[in-house]
C-alpha positions in Angstrom: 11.6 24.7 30.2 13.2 21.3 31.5 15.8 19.1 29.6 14.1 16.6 28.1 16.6 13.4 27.9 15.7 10.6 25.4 17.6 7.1 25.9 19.7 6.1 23.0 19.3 2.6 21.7 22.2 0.2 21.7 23.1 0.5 17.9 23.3 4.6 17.7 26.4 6.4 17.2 27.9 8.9 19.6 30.7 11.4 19.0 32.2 13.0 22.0 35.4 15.2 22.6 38.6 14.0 22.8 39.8 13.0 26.2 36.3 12.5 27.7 36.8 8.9 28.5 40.0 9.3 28.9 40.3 6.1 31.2 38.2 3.8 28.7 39.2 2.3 25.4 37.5 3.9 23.1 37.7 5.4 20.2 36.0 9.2 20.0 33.1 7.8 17.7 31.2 4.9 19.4 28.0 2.6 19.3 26.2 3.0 22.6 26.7 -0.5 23.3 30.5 0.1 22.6 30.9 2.1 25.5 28.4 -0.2 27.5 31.3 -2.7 26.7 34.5 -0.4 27.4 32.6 0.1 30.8 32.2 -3.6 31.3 36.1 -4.2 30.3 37.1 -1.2 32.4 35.1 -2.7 36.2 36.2 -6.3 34.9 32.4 -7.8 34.7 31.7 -10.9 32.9 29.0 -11.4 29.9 26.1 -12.2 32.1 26.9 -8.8 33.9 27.0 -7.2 30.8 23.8 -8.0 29.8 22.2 -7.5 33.2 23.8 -3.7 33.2 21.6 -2.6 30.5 18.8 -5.4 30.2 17.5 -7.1 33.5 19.1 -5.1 36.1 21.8 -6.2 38.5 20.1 -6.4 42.0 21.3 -3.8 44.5 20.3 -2.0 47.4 19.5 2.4 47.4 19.9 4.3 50.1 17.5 7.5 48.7 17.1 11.2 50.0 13.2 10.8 50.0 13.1 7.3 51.3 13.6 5.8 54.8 16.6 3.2 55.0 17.7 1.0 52.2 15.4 -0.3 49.5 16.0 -3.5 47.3 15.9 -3.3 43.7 17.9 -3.3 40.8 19.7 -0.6 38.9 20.6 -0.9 35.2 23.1 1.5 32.8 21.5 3.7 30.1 23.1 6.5 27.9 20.9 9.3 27.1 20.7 12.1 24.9 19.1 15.7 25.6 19.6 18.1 22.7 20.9 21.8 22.7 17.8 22.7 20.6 14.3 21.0 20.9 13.1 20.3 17.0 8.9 21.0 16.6 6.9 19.5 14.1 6.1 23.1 13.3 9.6 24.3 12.4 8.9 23.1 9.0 5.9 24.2 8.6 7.1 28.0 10.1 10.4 28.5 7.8 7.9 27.6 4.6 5.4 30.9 5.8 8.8 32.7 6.4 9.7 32.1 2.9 7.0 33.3 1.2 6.5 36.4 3.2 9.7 36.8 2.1 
C-alpha cells in the first residue's frame, strides 16, 4: 500500500525531534506557517516572496526526468503529513464487535 501524504494547513501544529532544523530558528513545536517563515528568514526573501512560496507560486523553470528540456511554471512550498497508521471509519465500528465478543 502507498503513503498517502495529506498537506497540512498553515495554522496546524507540528512537533519534530530535536535538532531537525538544526539551521532554522525554531522552536521544536511549530505552526506550519512558522516554519514557512523560518524558511523565508533563513534564504532572506521578502513578504511578497513569502506569500508567493506557499500561495501563487514563484515562477521558475523544471528541468524533469520524463520531460524534454526546460518547462516554465511555478513551484510553490507545502508541508505535508503521511501517518504511521492509516485510521478507517471502520476501526470504531470493529473494536465495538471486539468488545462484545469479548
Amino acid at each position: 500500500m502507498g503513503e498517502i501524504f495529506e498537506r497540512l494547513n498553515h495554522d496546524e501544529v507540528v512537533s519534530i525531534e530535536p535538532d531537525a532544523f538544526n539551521k532554522l530558528d525554531i522552536s521544536r513545536t511549530f505552526k506550519v506557517c512558522d516554519l514557512i517563515a523560518a524558511i523565508k528568514e533563513h534564504i532572506g526573501a521578502d513578504g511578497t516572496v513569502e506569500a508567493n512560496l506557499y500561495n501563487q507560486g514563484l515562477n521558475c523553470e523544471v528541468l524533469q526526468f520524463t520531460a524534454q528540456g526546460w518547462k516554465k511554471g511555478k513551484v510553490r512550498l507545502a508541508l505535508e503529513f503521511c501517518p504511521d497508521e492509516i485510521e478507517s471509519p471502520l476501526d470504531e465500528i470493529y473494536q465495538q464487535l471486539q468488545q462484545v465478543e469479548n
